[in-house]
N, C-alpha and C positions, 0 to 999 in steps of 0.2 A: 313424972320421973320415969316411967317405964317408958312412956312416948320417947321421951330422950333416950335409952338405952337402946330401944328397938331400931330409931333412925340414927342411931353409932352403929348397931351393928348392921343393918343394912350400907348405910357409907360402904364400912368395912367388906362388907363382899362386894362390892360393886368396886368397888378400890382393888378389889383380889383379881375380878374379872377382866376388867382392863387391864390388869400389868400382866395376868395369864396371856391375854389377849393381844397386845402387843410383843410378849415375849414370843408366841406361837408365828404373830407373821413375819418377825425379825429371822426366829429358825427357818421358813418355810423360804424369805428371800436367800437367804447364803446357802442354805439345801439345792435348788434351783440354777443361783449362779455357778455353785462346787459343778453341779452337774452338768450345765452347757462348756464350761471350760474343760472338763475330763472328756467330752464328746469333739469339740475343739482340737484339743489331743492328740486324741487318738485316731481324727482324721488325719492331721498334720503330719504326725510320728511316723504313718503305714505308709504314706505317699512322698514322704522328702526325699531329697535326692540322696542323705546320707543314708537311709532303708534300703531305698535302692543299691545303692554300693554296696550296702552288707550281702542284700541277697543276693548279687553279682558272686560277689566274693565266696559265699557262703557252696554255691550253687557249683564252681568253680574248684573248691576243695573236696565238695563231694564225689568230683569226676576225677579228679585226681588219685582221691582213697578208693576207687575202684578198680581204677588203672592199676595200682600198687597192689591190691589183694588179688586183681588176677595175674600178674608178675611175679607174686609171692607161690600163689597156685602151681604157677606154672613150673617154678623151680623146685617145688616141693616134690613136683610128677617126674623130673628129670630124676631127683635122687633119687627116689622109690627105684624107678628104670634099671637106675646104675648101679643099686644096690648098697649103698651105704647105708 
């Protein structure tokens, strides 16, 4: 009787360690592929052409809000001058 209880519970861990054990490499493959696809990504995302356009764009508005704060400058120095 005891022999029987000991090889159920043996089974029984051995049953625990396998399904541990398949659970772990099942996490360990979709961990792996999550992470070649985010790497995928975020090579794609920084070099597409629409990235590009942005930072045209972006680079573009920067030189303009420049232009405009020393035009602003500029008239702010006038008034001072003039006295208002």
């Amino acid at each position: 009787m005891k022999n029987d209880e000991s090889d159920l519970a043996l089974s029984m861990n051995q049953s625990l360690a396998n399904k541990f054990e398949r659970l772990y490499k099942e996490e360990k493959d979709k961990r792996q592929f999550a992470e070649g696809e985010l790497s995928l990504i975020k090579g794609i995302g920084m070099n597409s052409p629409e990235m590009r356009s942005l930072k045209k764009e972006l680079n573009e508005v920067k030189e303009d809000n420049k232009k405009l704060a020393n035009q602003i400058n500029e008239m702010i120095s006038r008034l001072r001058d003039a006295s208002f």
